[in-house]
C-alpha positions, 0 to 999 in steps of 0.5 A: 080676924082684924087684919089691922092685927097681924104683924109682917112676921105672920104674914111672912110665916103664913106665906112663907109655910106654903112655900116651905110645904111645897119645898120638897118638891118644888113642882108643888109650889105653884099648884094651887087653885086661883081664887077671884079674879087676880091673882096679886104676887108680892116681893119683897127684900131680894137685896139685888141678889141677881143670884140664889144665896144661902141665906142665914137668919140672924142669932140676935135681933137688936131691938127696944127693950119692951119688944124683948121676946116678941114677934119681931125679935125673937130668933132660933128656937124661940122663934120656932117655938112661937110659931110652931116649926118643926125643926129640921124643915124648910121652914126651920131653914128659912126662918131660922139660923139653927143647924145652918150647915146642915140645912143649907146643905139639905135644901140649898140656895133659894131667891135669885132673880131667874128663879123668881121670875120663873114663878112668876111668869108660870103664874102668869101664865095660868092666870091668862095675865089676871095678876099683878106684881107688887114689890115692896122694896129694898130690891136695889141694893145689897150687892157689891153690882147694885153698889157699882152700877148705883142700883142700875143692874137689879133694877134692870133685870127686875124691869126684864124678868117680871117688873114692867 
């Protein structure tokens, strides 16, 4: 497999899939085998949400016209049916704006700063510290407290709960 090939979408789905799989029962999420000796953690786009959020993907994804039904701008169905989500799922919810309501209801907030760290931390944990925390970004703005403290209070609580 060329890795120079795969898209963040597919990144993201492939990821993402084990999370949504473990969704039911969130006990599951952290039940894997280590595999080498570290363990790399990835964040990315928390948007300093300090607190969990219902999260709704867009309807529409304004791109260039050649990208027109390509992974990166395809949305709801059409984004399910590329990469084969069953409707109704976590993973529905999560990647998709279909039946919002309903799902939101189902599966509730998900992200939040505390809850992150608590997956992080128990990783952590059982690795005996063999991890490392990458972030990749936009983690200190996107909330009315990221704007007034300029970016301060997420980056401090990052800084606390798993970012040294």
């Amino acid at each position: 497999m060329d890795l120079r090939k795969i898209t963040r979408r597919d990144f993201i789905k492939s990821t993402a899939l084990f999370a949504g799989a473990a969704a039911i029962n969130p006990v599951n999420l952290l039940k894997f085998k280590p595999v080498g000796n570290l363990t790399i953690m990835w964040n990315s786009d928390s948007h300093a949400h300090l607190k969990p959020v219902l999260y709704r993907e867009p309807s529409v994804n304004i791109g260039p016209r050649a990208m027109n039904g390509r992974p990166g701008h395809l949305v709801g169905d059409s984004f399910n049916l590329y990469y084969d989500i069953n409707p109704g799922s976590a993973m529905d919810y999560f990647c998709s704006y279909n039946n919002f309501a309903k799902h939101a209801n189902q599966y509730g907030p998900m992200g939040g700063y505390a809850h992150m760290a608590a997956v992080f931390n128990k990783i952590k944990e059982e690795r005996h510290g063999k991890t490392i925390m990458l972030d990749t970004g936009d983690s200190w703005q996107g909330t009315g407290i990221a704007l007034l403290t300029k970016g301060r209070q997420p980056e401090y609580f990052r800084r606390r709960l798993w970012i040294l």
